[in-house]
C-alpha positions as CSV (number, residue, x, y, z in Angstrom):
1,X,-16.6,-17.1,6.3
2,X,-20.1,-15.5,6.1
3,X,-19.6,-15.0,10.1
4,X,-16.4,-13.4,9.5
5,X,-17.9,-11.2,7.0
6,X,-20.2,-10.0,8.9
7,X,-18.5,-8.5,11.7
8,X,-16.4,-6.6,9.4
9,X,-17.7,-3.0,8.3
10,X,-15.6,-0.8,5.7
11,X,-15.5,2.4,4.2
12,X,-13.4,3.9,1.4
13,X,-11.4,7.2,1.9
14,X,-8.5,8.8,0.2
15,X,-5.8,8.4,2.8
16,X,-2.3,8.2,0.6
17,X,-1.2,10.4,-2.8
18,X,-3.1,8.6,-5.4
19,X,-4.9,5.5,-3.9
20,X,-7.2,4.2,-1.8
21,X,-6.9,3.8,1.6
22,X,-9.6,0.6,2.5
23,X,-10.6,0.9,6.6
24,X,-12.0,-2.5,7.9
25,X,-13.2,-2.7,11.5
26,X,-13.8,-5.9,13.3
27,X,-15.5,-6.1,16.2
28,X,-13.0,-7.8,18.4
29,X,-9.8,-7.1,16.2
30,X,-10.0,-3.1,16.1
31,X,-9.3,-1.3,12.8
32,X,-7.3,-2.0,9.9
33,X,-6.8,0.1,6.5
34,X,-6.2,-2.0,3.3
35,X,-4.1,0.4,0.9
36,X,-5.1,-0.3,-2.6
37,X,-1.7,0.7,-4.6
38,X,-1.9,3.6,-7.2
39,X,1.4,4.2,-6.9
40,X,4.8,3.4,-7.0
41,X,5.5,4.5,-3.8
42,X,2.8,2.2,-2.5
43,X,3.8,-0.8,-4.8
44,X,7.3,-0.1,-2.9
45,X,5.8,0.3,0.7
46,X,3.7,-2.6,0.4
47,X,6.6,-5.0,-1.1
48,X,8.5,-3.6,2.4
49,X,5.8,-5.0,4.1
50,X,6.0,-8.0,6.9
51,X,4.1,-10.6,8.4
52,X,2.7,-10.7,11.6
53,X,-0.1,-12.4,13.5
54,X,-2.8,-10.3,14.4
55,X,-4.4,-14.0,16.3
56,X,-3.9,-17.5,16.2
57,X,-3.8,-18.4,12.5
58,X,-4.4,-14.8,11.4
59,X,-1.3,-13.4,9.6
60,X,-1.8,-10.0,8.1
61,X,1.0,-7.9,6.4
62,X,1.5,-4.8,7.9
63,X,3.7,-2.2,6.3
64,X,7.4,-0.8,8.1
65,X,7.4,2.0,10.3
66,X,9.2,3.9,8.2
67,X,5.9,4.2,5.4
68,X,3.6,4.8,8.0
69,X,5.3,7.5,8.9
70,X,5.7,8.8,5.1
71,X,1.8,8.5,4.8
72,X,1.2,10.2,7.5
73,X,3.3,13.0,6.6
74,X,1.6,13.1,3.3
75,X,-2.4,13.2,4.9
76,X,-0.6,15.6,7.3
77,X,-4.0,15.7,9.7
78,X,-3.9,16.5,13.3
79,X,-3.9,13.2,14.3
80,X,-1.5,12.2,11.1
81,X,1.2,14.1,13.0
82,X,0.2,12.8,16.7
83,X,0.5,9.4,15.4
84,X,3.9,10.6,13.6
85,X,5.3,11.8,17.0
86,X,3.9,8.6,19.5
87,X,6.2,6.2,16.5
88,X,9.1,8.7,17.3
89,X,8.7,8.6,21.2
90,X,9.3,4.8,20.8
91,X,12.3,5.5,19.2
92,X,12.5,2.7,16.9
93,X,15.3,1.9,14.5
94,X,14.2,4.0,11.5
95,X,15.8,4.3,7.9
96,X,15.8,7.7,7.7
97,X,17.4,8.1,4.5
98,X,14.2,6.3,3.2
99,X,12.1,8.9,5.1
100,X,13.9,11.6,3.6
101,X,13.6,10.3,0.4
102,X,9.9,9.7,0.3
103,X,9.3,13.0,2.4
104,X,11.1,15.4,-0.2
105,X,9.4,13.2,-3.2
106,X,6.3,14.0,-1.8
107,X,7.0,17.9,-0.8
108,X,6.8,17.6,2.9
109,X,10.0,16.6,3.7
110,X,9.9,20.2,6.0
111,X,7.5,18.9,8.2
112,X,9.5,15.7,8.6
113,X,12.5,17.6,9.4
114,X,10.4,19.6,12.1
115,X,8.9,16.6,13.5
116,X,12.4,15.3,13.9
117,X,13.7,18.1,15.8
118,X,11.2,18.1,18.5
């Protein structure tokens, strides 16, 4: 455990409306943010949440598609709305009716609406 520790570093940032967006790097994982919910929106995100295996014996849960793209549209960076458009060119099955109804509780459901149209 101590080793596993140890080749994690972390930092805190406000990432998402309200909470606390935890980024862990690992040295041969990559990066990961841990979202501490503050709100209902993330209590709901996270509960949409799946498991998958990020190694042998390593299950993480990793939220839908659909709520990355919602908290993207919320930090609305550069690279917030690059990351927005790379999910969209892989055209994955999206409930957009979620979307749109995070987007517009949010306020940025015309940036959504944009992004969609490109």
């Amino acid at each position: 455990m101590r080793r596993a520790i140890s080749t994690i570093s972390s930092r805190s940032a406000r990432a998402s409306p309200g909470g606390e967006v935890l980024r862990l790097r690992h040295a041969e994982l990559g990066a990961a943010d841990l979202i501490v919910a503050a709100t209902e929106y993330e209590r709901v995100a996270i509960g949409r949440s799946r498991e998958e295996l990020l190694g042998p014996e390593r299950p993480v849960l990793v939220i839908a598609p659909e709520d990355v793209i919602v908290l993207k549209l919320v930090a609305g960076r550069a690279q917030d709305i690059a990351d927005i458009e790379a999910i969209l060119a892989a055209k994955p099955q999206l409930d957009e009716p979620y979307v749109e109804s995070w987007a517009e509780f949010w306020g940025v459901l015309p940036l959504w609406r944009q992004l969609r149209t490109r």
